[in-house]
C-alpha positions as a Python dict, from the first residue, in 0.01 Angstrom:
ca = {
    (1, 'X'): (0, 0, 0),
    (2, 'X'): (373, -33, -146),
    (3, 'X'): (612, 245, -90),
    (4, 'X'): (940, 193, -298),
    (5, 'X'): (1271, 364, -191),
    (6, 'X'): (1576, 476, -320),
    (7, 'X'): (1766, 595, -18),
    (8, 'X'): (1851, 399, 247),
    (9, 'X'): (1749, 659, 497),
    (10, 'X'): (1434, 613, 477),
    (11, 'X'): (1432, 200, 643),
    (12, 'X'): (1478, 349, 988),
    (13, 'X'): (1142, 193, 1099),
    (14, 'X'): (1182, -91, 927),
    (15, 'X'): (1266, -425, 1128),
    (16, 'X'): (1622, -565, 1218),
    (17, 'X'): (1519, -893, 1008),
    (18, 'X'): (1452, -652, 738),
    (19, 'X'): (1733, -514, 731),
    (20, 'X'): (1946, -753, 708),
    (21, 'X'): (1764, -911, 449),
    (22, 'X'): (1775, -628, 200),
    (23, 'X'): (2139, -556, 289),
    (24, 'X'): (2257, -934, 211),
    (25, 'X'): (2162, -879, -172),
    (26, 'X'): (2328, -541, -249),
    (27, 'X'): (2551, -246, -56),
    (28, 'X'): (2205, -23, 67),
    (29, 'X'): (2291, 272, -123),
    (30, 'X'): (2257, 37, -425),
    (31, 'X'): (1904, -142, -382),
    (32, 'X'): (1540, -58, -439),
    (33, 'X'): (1355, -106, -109),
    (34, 'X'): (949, -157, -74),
    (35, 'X'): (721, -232, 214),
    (36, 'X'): (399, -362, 268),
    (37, 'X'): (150, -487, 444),
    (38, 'X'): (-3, -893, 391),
    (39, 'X'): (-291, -1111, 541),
    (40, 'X'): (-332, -1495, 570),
    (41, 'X'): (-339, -1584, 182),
    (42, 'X'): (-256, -1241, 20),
    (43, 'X'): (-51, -1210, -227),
    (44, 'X'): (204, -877, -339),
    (45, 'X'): (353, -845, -665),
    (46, 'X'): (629, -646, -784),
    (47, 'X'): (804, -612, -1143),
    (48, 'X'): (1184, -583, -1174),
    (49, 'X'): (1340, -465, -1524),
    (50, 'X'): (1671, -683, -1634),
    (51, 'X'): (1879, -485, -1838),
    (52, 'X'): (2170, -607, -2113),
    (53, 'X'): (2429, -645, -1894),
    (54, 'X'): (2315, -712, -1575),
    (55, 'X'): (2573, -1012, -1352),
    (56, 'X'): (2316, -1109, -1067),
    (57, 'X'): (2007, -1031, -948),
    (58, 'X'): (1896, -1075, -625),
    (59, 'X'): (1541, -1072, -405),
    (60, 'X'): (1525, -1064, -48),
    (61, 'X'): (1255, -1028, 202),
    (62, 'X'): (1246, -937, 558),
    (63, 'X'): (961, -936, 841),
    (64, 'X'): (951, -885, 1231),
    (65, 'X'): (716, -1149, 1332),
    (66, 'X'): (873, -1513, 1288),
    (67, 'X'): (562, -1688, 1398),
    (68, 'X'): (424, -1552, 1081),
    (69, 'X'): (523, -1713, 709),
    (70, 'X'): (558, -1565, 428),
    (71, 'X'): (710, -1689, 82),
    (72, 'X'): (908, -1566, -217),
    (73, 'X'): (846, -1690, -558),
    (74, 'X'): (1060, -1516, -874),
    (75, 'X'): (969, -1578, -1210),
    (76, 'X'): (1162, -1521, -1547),
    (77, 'X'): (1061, -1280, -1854),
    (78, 'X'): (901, -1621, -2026),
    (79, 'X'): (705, -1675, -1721),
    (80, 'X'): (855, -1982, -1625),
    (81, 'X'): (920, -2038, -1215),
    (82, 'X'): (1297, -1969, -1152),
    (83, 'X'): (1343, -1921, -777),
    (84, 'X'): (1132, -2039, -467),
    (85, 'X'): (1200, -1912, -132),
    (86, 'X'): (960, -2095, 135),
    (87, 'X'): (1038, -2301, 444),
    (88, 'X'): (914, -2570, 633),
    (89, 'X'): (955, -2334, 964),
    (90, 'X'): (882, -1963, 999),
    (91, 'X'): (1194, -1775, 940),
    (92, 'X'): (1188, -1404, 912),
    (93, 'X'): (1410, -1412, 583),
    (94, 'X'): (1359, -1546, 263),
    (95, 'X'): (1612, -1462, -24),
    (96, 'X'): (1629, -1534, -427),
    (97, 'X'): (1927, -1488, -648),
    (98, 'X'): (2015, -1557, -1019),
    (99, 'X'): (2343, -1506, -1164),
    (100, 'X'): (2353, -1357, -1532),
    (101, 'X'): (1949, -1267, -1539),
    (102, 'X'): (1732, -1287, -1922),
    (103, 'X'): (1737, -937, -2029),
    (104, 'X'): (1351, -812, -1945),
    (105, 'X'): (1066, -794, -1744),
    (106, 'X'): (1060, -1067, -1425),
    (107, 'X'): (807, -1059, -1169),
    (108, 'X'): (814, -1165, -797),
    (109, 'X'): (540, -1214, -522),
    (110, 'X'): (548, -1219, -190),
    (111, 'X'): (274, -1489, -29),
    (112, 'X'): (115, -1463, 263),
    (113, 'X'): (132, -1822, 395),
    (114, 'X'): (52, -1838, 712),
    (115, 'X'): (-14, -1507, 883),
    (116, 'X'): (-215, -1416, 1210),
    (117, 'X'): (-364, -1096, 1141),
    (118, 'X'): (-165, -872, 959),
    (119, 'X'): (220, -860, 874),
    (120, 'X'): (426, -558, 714),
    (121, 'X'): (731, -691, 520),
    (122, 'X'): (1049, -525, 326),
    (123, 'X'): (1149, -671, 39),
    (124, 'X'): (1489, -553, -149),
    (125, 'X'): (1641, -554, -500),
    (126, 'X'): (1979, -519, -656),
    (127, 'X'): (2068, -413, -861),
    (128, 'X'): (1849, -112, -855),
}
């Protein structure tokens, strides 16, 4: 289940890798935070609006368990692939940014690459 935030208050149980992922991209009281929950394989996927405007946009994804993988792919209004976060070694951060954004819809998932039973993640957005 994804729970999307407005207020930074609400992260308090969230992990320290977490964390600092979301709060690389954007000042917290300025991102959109949501949480989740993947297996080996899954897949989460999340809409962002671009509007006129807009100077950078910016994806990042947190988790606690760095034996676990999971990856960030972030694809343009058109569809086309424009940002791919994944490593060759389990990191607990993954990050995607794009300066001056297309004006519209753009659509990121989260992958469950390689996962041992279950793994809760946070991703963050800016701007909100």
């Amino acid at each position: 289940m994804q729970k999307r935030y407005k207020n930074p208050a609400y992260i308090a149980g969230m992990s320290v890798a977490a964390i600092l992922a979301i709060t690389a991209i954007a000042p917290a009281a300025f991102a959109t935070f949501s949480t989740g929950t993947l297996s080996q394989g899954g897949t989460f996927t999340a809409f962002k609006q671009i509007f006129s405007g807009t100077q950078r946009m910016g994806i990042a994804l947190g988790w606690d368990k760095a034996s676990n993988d999971l990856w960030l792919d972030l694809y343009d209004p058109g569809g086309s692939l424009r940002c791919t976060s994944h490593t060759l070694s389990p990191t607990s951060v993954q990050e995607c940014y794009i300066g001056t954004p297309q004006v519209g819809t753009w659509k990121y998932n989260v992958i469950g690459h390689s996962v041992s039973g279950s793994q809760s993640f946070a991703v963050g957005e800016a701007p909100p």
